[in-house]
C-alpha positions, 0 to 999 in steps of 0.5 A: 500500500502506497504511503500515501495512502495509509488507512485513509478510509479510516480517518473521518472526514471532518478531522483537520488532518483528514483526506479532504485538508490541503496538509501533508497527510503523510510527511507527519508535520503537525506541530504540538500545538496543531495537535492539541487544537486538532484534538481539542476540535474533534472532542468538541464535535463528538461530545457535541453529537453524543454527549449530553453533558453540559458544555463545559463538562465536555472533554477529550475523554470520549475521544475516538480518533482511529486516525490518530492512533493509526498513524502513531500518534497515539496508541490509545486514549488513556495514555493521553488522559494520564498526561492530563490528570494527575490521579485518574484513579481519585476522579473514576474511583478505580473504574467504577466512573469515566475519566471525569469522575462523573458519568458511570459505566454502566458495561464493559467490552473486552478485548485482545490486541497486541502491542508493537515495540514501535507504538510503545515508544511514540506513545511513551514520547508523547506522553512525555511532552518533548516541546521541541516541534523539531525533535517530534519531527524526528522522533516521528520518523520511523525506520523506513525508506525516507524516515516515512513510516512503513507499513509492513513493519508497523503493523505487526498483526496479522489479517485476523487481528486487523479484521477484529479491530476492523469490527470493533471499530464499526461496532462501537461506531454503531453504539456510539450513533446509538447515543452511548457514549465511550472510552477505551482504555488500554493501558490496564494491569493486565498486559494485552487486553483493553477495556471500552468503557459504556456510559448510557446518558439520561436521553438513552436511558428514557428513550430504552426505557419506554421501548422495554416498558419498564415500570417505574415508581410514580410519584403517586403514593398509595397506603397498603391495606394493613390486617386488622384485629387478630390477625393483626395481633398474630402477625405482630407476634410472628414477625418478634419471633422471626426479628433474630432471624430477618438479616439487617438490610433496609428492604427488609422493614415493613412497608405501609406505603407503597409507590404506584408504577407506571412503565416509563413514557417520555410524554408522561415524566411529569408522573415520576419523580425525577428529583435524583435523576443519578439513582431513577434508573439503578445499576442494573436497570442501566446495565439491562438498557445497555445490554439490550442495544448492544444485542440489537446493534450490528456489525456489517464488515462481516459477511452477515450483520453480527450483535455482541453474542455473535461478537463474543463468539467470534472472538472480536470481543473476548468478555462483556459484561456489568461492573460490581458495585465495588469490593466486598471485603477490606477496611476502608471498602464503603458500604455498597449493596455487593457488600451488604449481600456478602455480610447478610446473605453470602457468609456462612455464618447466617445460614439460620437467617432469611435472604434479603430478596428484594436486595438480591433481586435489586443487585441482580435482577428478578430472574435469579432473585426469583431462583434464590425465591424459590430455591428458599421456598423449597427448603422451608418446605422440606423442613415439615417434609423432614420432620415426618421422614424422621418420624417414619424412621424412627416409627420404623426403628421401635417397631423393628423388634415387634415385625413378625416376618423379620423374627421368624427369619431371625429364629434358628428354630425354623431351620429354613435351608434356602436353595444356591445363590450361584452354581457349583460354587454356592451352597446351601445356606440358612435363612437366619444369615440372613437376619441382619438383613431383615431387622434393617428391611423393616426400617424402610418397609412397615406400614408408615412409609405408605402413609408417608408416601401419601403425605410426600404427594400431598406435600408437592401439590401444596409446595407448588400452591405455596410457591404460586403465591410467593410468586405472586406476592413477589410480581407484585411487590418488584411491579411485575404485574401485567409483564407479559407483553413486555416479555413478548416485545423484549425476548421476541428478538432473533437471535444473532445465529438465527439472522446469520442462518436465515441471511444465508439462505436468503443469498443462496436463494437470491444467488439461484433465483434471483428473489430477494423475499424475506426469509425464514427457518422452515421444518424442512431447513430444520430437518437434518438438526430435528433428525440429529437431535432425534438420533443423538438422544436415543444413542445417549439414552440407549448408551446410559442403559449400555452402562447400566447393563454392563454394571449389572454384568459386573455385579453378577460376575463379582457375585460368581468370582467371590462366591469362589472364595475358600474362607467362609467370611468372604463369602458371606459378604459376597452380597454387600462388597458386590451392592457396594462397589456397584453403587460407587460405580454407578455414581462415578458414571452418572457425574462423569455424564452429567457433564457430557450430556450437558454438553451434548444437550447445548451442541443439539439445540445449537444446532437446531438454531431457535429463533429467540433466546427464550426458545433456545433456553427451552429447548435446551432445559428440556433435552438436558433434563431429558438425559441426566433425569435418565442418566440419574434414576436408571440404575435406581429404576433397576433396582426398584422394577427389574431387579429379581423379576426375571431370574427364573427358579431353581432348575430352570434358571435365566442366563445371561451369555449362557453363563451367568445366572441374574441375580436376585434380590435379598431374603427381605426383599429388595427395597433395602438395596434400593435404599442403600443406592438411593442414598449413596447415588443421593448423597454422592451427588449432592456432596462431590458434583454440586457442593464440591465442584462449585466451589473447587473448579471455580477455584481452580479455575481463578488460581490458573487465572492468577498464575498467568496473570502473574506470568504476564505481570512479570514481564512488565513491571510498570503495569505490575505496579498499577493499581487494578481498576474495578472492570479488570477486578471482574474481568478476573471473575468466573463468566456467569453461564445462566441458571440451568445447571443451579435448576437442574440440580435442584429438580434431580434432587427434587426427583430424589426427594419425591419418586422414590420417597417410599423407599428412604424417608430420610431424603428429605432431610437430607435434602434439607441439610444440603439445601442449607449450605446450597444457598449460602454456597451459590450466594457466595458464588454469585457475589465473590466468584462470578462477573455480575450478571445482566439483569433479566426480567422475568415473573416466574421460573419458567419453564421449572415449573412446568418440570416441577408439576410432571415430577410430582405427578410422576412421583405418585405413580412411582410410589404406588409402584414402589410400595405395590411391587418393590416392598412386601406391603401388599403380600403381607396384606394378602396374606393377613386377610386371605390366609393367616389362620389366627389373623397374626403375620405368623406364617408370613415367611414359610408362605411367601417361599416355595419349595425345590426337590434337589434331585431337579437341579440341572447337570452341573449346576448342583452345588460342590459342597452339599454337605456344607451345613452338615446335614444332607438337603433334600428340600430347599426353599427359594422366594416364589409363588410356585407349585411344590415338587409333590403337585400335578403341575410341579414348579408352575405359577400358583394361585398366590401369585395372582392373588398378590398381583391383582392386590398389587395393581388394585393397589396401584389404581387405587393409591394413583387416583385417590393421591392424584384426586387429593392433589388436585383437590389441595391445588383448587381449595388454595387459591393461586393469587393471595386476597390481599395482593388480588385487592392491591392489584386491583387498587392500583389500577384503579389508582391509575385511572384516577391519576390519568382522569386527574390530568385530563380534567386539569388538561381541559381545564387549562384549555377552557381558562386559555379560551375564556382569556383568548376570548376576553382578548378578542372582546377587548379588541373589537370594543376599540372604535376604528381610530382607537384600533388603528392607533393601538394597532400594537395591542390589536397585533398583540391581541393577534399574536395571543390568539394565534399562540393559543 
C-alpha cells in the first residue's frame, strides 16, 4: 500500500488532518500545538453529537480518533488522559466512573490486541511532552525508506487481528450513533487486553426505557391495606419471633406505603419523580438498557450483520459484561449493596437467617432473585417434609423388634435351608444369615412409609400452591404485574445465529433465483438438526442403559468370582462388597455424564438454531433434563422394577451369555438395596458434583487465572505496579453461564426427594441439610466468584415449573409402584386377610417361599459342597409363588401369585387416583393469587385511572381558562372604535399574536 495512502478510509472526514485538508497527510508535520487544537476540535464535535453533558463538562475523554492512533500518534486514549490528570484513579474511583469522575459505566467490552515495540515508544514520547516541534519531527520518523513510516513493519498483526479491530471499530461506531457514549482504555494491569468503557446518558436511558416498558415508581403514593384485629395481633407476634432471624438490610422493614408504577413514557415524566435523576434508573436497570442495544446493534464488515453474542463468539470481543458495585471485603471498602449481600446473605455464618430478596433481586435482577425465591421456598418446605421422614424412621426403628416376618427369619428354630445363590460354587445356606438383613428391611418397609408416601404427594401439590403465591406476592411487590407483553416485545428478538442462518439462505436463494423475499427457518431447513437431535438422544439414552447393563454384568460376575472364595467370611459378604462397589460405580458414571450430556444437550439445540433466546433456553432445559433425569434414576429404576423379576427358579434358571445366572434380590426383599443406592447415588451427588465442584473448579479455575496473570505481570513491571481498576477486578471473575445447571440440580434432587420417597424417608432431610449450605454456597458464588450478571426480567421460573408439576405427578405413580411391587406391603396384606389362620403375620415367611426337590437341579449346576451345613438337603426353599415338587403341575405359577398381583395393581389404581384426586383437590381449595395482593392489584389500577382522569380534567381545564382569556382578548379588541384600533394597532397585533399562540 502506497504511503500515501495509509488507512485513509479510516480517518473521518471532518478531522483537520483528514483526506479532504490541503496538509501533508503523510510527511507527519503537525506541530504540538496543531495537535492539541486538532484534538481539542474533534472532542468538541463528538461530545457535541453524543454527549449530553453540559458544555463545559465536555472533554477529550470520549475521544475516538482511529486516525490518530493509526498513524502513531497515539496508541490509545488513556495514555493521553494520564498526561492530563494527575490521579485518574481519585476522579473514576478505580473504574467504577469515566475519566471525569462523573458519568458511570454502566458495561464493559473486552478485548485482545497486541502491542508493537514501535507504538510503545511514540506513545511513551508523547506522553512525555518533548516541546521541541523539531525533535517530534524526528522522533516521528520511523525506520523506513525516507524516515516515512512503513507499513509492513508497523503493523505487526496479522489479517485476523486487523479484521477484529476492523469490527470493533464499526461496532462501537454503531453504539456510539446509538447515543452511548465511550472510552477505551488500554493501558490496564493486565498486559494485552483493553477495556471500552459504556456510559448510557439520561436521553438513552428514557428513550430504552419506554421501548422495554419498564415500570417505574410514580410519584403517586398509595397506603397498603394493613390486617386488622387478630390477625393483626398474630402477625405482630410472628414477625418478634422471626426479628433474630430477618438479616439487617433496609428492604427488609415493613412497608405501609407503597409507590404506584407506571412503565416509563417520555410524554408522561411529569408522573415520576425525577428529583435524583443519578439513582431513577439503578445499576442494573442501566446495565439491562445497555445490554439490550448492544444485542440489537450490528456489525456489517462481516459477511452477515453480527450483535455482541455473535461478537463474543467470534472472538472480536473476548468478555462483556456489568461492573460490581465495588469490593466486598477490606477496611476502608464503603458500604455498597455487593457488600451488604456478602455480610447478610453470602457468609456462612447466617445460614439460620432469611435472604434479603428484594436486595438480591435489586443487585441482580428478578430472574435469579426469583431462583434464590424459590430455591428458599423449597427448603422451608422440606423442613415439615423432614420432620415426618424422621418420624417414619424412627416409627420404623421401635417397631423393628415387634415385625413378625423379620423374627421368624431371625429364629434358628425354623431351620429354613434356602436353595444356591450361584452354581457349583454356592451352597446351601440358612435363612437366619440372613437376619441382619431383615431387622434393617423393616426400617424402610412397615406400614408408615405408605402413609408417608401419601403425605410426600400431598406435600408437592401444596409446595407448588405455596410457591404460586410467593410468586405472586413477589410480581407484585418488584411491579411485575401485567409483564407479559413486555416479555413478548423484549425476548421476541432473533437471535444473532438465527439472522446469520436465515441471511444465508436468503443469498443462496437470491444467488439461484434471483428473489430477494424475506426469509425464514422452515421444518424442512430444520430437518437434518430435528433428525440429529432425534438420533443423538436415543444413542445417549440407549448408551446410559449400555452402562447400566454392563454394571449389572459386573455385579453378577463379582457375585460368581467371590462366591469362589475358600474362607467362609468372604463369602458371606459376597452380597454387600458386590451392592457396594456397584453403587460407587454407578455414581462415578452418572457425574462423569452429567457433564457430557450437558454438553451434548447445548451442541443439539445449537444446532437446531431457535429463533429467540427464550426458545433456545427451552429447548435446551428440556433435552438436558431429558438425559441426566435418565442418566440419574436408571440404575435406581433397576433396582426398584427389574431387579429379581426375571431370574427364573431353581432348575430352570435365566442366563445371561449362557453363563451367568441374574441375580436376585435379598431374603427381605429388595427395597433395602434400593435404599442403600438411593442414598449413596443421593448423597454422592449432592456432596462431590454440586457442593464440591462449585466451589473447587471455580477455584481452580481463578488460581490458573492468577498464575498467568502473574506470568504476564512479570514481564512488565510498570503495569505490575498499577493499581487494578474495578472492570479488570471482574474481568478476573468466573463468566456467569445462566441458571440451568443451579435448576437442574435442584429438580434431580427434587426427583430424589419425591419418586422414590417410599423407599428412604430420610431424603428429605437430607435434602434439607444440603439445601442449607446450597444457598449460602451459590450466594457466595454469585457475589465473590462470578462477573455480575445482566439483569433479566422475568415473573416466574419458567419453564421449572412446568418440570416441577410432571415430577410430582410422576412421583405418585412411582410410589404406588414402589410400595405395590418393590416392598412386601401388599403380600403381607394378602396374606393377613386371605390366609393367616389366627389373623397374626405368623406364617408370613414359610408362605411367601416355595419349595425345590434337589434331585431337579440341572447337570452341573448342583452345588460342590452339599454337605456344607452338615446335614444332607433334600428340600430347599427359594422366594416364589410356585407349585411344590409333590403337585400335578410341579414348579408352575400358583394361585398366590395372582392373588398378590391383582392386590398389587388394585393397589396401584387405587393409591394413583385417590393421591392424584387429593392433589388436585389441595391445588383448587388454595387459591393461586393471595386476597390481599388480588385487592392491591386491583387498587392500583384503579389508582391509575384516577391519576390519568386527574390530568385530563386539569388538561381541559387549562384549555377552557386559555379560551375564556383568548376570548376576553378578542372582546377587548373589537370594543376599540376604528381610530382607537388603528392607533393601538400594537395591542390589536398583540391581541393577534395571543390568539394565534393559543
Amino acid at each position: 500500500m502506497d504511503k500515501d495512502e495509509l488507512d485513509l478510509h479510516r480517518i473521518p472526514p471532518e478531522a483537520p488532518w483528514g483526506p479532504h485538508t490541503d496538509r501533508a497527510f503523510h510527511g507527519v508535520e503537525f506541530l504540538p500545538e496543531d495537535l492539541g487544537e486538532a484534538l481539542n476540535k474533534t472532542a468538541m464535535r463528538v461530545n457535541e453529537k453524543y454527549s449530553s453533558l453540559p458544555a463545559e463538562e465536555k472533554g477529550i475523554h470520549i475521544i475516538n480518533i482511529r486516525a490518530i492512533e493509526d498513524i502513531g500518534y497515539v496508541q490509545h486514549e488513556s495514555i493521553l488522559l494520564n498526561s492530563l490528570c494527575q490521579d485518574p484513579d481519585a476522579n473514576c474511583k478505580h473504574g467504577l466512573y469515566f475519566r471525569d469522575g462523573k458519568r458511570k459505566v454502566d458495561y464493559i467490552l473486552v478485548y485482545h490486541f497486541k502491542k508493537s515495540s514501535v507504538s510503545k515508544t511514540l506513545t511513551r514520547r508523547i506522553h512525555h511532552n518533548d516541546s521541541s516541534a523539531q525533535s517530534i519531527k524526528q522522533d516521528h520518523q520511523l525506520p523506513g525508506k525516507g524516515g516515512h513510516l512503513d507499513v509492513g513493519e508497523s503493523e505487526s498483526m496479522d489479517y485476523h487481528e486487523d479484521d477484529k479491530r476492523f469490527r470493533r471499530e464499526e461496532y462501537e461506531g454503531n453504539l456510539m450513533e446509538a447515543g452511548l457514549e465511550l472510552e477505551r482504555d488500554e493501558d490496564t494491569k493486565i498486559h494485552g487486553v483493553g477495556f471500552v468503557k459504556i456510559h448510557a446518558p439520561w436521553n438513552v436511558l428514557c428513550r430504552e426505557a419506554e421501548f422495554l416498558k419498564l415500570k417505574m415508581p410514580t410519584k403517586k403514593v398509595y397506603q397498603i391495606n394493613q390486617a386488622h384485629g387478630l390477625l393483626k395481633k398474630i402477625n405482630s407476634v410472628i414477625q418478634k419471633i422471626t426479628e433474630p432471624i430477618q438479616p439487617k438490610v433496609a428492604e427488609l422493614k415493613p412497608q405501609t406505603v407503597k409507590r404506584l408504577s407506571y412503565p416509563f413514557s417520555r410524554e408522561k415524566q411529569h408522573l415520576f419523580d425525577l428529583s435524583d435523576k443519578e439513582s431513577f434508573f439503578d445499576s442494573k436497570t442501566r446495565s439491562t438498557i445497555v445490554y439490550e442495544i448492544l444485542k440489537r446493534t450490528t456489525c456489517t464488515k462481516a459477511k452477515y450483520s453480527m450483535g455482541i453474542t455473535s461478537l463474543l463468539a467470534n472472538g472480536v470481543y473476548s468478555a462483556a459484561y456489568p461492573l460490581h458495585d465495588g469490593d466486598y471485603e477490606g477496611e476502608n471498602v464503603e458500604l455498597n449493596d455487593r457488600k451488604l449481600l456478602c455480610e447478610e446473605w453470602a457468609s456462612y455464618g447466617v445460614f439460620y437467617k432469611y435472604q434479603p430478596i428484594d436486595l438480591v433481586r435489586k443487585y441482580f435482577g428478578e430472574k435469579i432473585g426469583l431462583y434464590f425465591a424459590w430455591l428458599g421456598v423449597y427448603t422451608q418446605m422440606l423442613i415439615p417434609a423432614s420432620i415426618v421422614g424422621v418420624i417414619v424412621f424412627l416409627y420404623g426403628c421401635a417397631t423393628v423388634d415387634e415385625n413378625i416376618p423379620s423374627m421368624e427369619m431371625c429364629d434358628d428354630r425354623n431351620n429354613i435351608t434356602m436353595c444356591p445363590l450361584c452354581d457349583k460354587t454356592c451352597s446351601y445356606w440358612k435363612m437366619s444369615s440372613a437376619c441382619a438383613t431383615a431387622r434393617a428391611s423393616h426400617l424402610f418397609d412397615n406400614p408408615a412409609t405408605v402413609f408417608f408416601s401419601v403425605f410426600m404427594a400431598l406435600w408437592a401439590a401444596t409446595f407448588m400452591e405455596h410457591w404460586k403465591r410467593k410468586q405472586m406476592r413477589l410480581n407484585y411487590r418488584w411491579d411485575l404485574t401485567g409483564f407479559e407483553e413486555e416479555e413478548e416485545a423484549v425476548k421476541a428478538h432473533p437471535r444473532a445465529e438465527y439472522e446469520a442462518k436465515v441471511l444465508e439462505k436468503s443469498l443462496r436463494k437470491e444467488y439461484i433465483h434471483k428473489k430477494t423475499d424475506k426469509e425464514k427457518l422452515t421444518w424442512k431447513d430444520r430437518f437434518p438438526a430435528y433428525f440429529t437431535n432425534f438420533v443423538g438422544i436415543i444413542f445417549m439414552v440407549g448408551l446410559t442403559f449400555a452402562i447400566v447393563f454392563g454394571v449389572i454384568i459386573y455385579r453378577i460376575s463379582t457375585a460368581a468370582a467371590l462366591a469362589l472364595s475358600s474362607t467362609p467370611s468372604g463369602r458371606s459378604s459376597v452380597r454387600v462388597t458386590v451392592t457396594a462397589t456397584a453403587v460407587i460405580i454407578n455414581l462415578v458414571v452418572i457425574i462423569i455424564l452429567d457433564e457430557v450430556y450437558g454438553c451434548i444437550a447445548r451442541w443439539l439445540t445449537q444446532i437446531e438454531v431457535p429463533k429467540t433466546d427464550k426458545s433456545f433456553e427451552e429447548r435446551l432445559i428440556f433435552k438436558a433434563f431429558l438425559l441426566k433425569f435418565v442418566n440419574a434414576y436408571t440404575p435406581i429404576f433397576y433396582v426398584a422394577f427389574f431387579k429379581g423379576r426375571f431370574v427364573g427358579r431353581p432348575g430352570d434358571y435365566v442366563y445371561i451369555f449362557h453363563s451367568f445366572r441374574m441375580e436376585e434380590c435379598a431374603p427381605g426383599g429388595c427395597l433395602m438395596e434400593l435404599c442403600i443406592q438411593l442414598s449413596i447415588i443421593m448423597l454422592g451427588k449432592q456432596l462431590i458434583q454440586n457442593n464440591l465442584f462449585e466451589i473447587g473448579i471455580p477455584k481452580m479455575k481463578k488460581l490458573i487465572r492468577y498464575i498467568k496473570l502473574k506470568q504476564k505481570r512479570s514481564l512488565d513491571h510498570e503495569e505490575h505496579m498499577k493499581k487494578k481498576q474495578r472492570y479488570e477486578v471482574d474481568y478476573n471473575l468466573e463468566p456467569f453461564a445462566g441458571l440451568t445447571p443451579e435448576y437442574m440440580e435442584m429438580i434431580i434432587q427434587f426427583g430424589f426427594v419425591t419418586l422414590f420417597v417410599a423407599s428412604f424417608p430420610l431424603a428429605p432431610l437430607f435434602a434439607l441439610l444440603n439445601n442449607i449450605i446450597e444457598i449460602r454456597l451459590d450466594a457466595k458464588k454469585f457475589v465473590t466468584e462470578l462477573r455480575r450478571p445482566v439483569a433479566v426480567r422475568a415473573k416466574d421460573i419458567g419453564i421449572w415449573y412446568n418440570i416441577l408439576r410432571g415430577v410430582g405427578k410422576l412421583a405418585v405413580i412411582i410410589n404406588a409402584f414402589v410400595i405395590s411391587f418393590t416392598s412386601d406391603f401388599i403380600p403381607r396384606l394378602v396374606y393377613l386377610y386371605m390366609y393367616s389362620e389366627n389373623g397374626t403375620m405368623h406364617g408370613f415367611v414359610n408362605h411367601t417361599l416355595s419349595s425345590f426337590n434337589v434331585s431337579d437341579f440341572q447337570g452341573g449346576t448342583a452345588p460342590n459342597e452339599p454337605m456344607e451345613l452338615g446335614y444332607e438337603v433334600q428340600i430347599c426353599r427359594y422366594k416364589d409363588y410356585r407349585e411344590p415338587p409333590w403337585s400335578e403341575n410341579k414348579y408352575e405359577i400358583s394361585k398366590d401369585f395372582w392373588a398378590v398381583l391383582a392386590a398389587r395393581l388394585a393397589f396401584v389404581i387405587v393409591f394413583q387416583n385417590l393421591v392424584m384426586f387429593m392433589s388436585d383437590f389441595v391445588d383448587w381449595i388454595i387459591p393461586d393469587i393471595p386476597k390481599d395482593i388480588s385487592q392491591q392489584i386491583h387498587k392500583e389500577k384503579v389508582l391509575m385511572v384516577e391519576v390519568f382522569m386527574k390530568e385530563e380534567q386539569g388538561k381541559l381545564q387549562m384549555i377552557e381558562t386559555w379560551k375564556d382569556k383568548d376570548m376576553k382578548k378578542g372582546e377587548n379588541c373589537n370594543n376599540h372604535s376604528p381610530k382607537v384600533s388603528r392607533s393601538h394597532s400594537g395591542s390589536m397585533s398583540s391581541c393577534h399574536s395571543y390568539h394565534i399562540d393559543v
